[in-house]
C-alpha angles and dihedrals in degrees: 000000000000084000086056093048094044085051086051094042088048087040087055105041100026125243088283100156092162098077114073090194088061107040082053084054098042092052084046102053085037083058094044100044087050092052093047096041083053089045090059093039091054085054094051113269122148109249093244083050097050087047097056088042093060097034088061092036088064101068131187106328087167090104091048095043085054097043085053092043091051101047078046088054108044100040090036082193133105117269076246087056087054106050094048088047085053093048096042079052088048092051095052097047080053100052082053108057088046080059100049076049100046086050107071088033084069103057095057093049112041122051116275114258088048096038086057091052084043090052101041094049092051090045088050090047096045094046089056103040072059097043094039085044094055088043096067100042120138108256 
């Protein structure tokens, strides 16, 4: 029966094995199909009956395979690629704002002609790792 399942689940979400997001989500509906075919046919159900059970039970998934496709697609990157793309973002959002902050602590430390340049260098630093930043988001 689990060669049965995997045909409906492949059926279902194509034999897409370039997408990492879907082949994830493929072995996990296979698994949870299974579980829960063994689960009806522990309570008595005949193993047609279980397989229809689980096949309705199922639904529409078309809206979420394209919503995946489509992620996939338009990143082209790993679900790894992308959080270390998000946290590298993070960072540098994080270095600039130190900088905008820096940069008036400068000015009441150091003299006056120097603490300006100072200011003004950390002010400038910190507007384009923002603007950098917001130039290579994801879109």
């Amino acid at each position: 029966m689990q060669e049965q399942i995997r045909a409906h689940v492949e059926q279902l979400l194509g034999n897409d094995r370039v997408s990492p997001q879907i082949a994830e989500l493929r072995e996990e509906m296979i698994d949870n199909l299974t579980e829960r075919y063994n689960d009806l046919l522990r309570e008595g159900k005949t193993p047609a009956a279980a397989f229809q059970m689980i096949t309705a039970d199922i639904g529409d998934v078309s809206e979420l395979i394209q919503s995946l496709k489509r992620d996939s697609a338009l990143t082209g990157l790993s679900a790894d690629r992308l959080l270390r793309i998000r946290r590298l973002r993070g960072l540098r959002s994080a270095i600039a704002t130190g900088c905008f902050i820096l940069a008036a602590g400068f000015l009441f430390v150091i003299p006056y002609p120097a603490s300006f340049l100072i200011f003004c260098t950390f002010i400038a630093l910190a507007a384009g790792l923002l603007v950098y930043n917001r130039s290579t988001r994801l879109r």
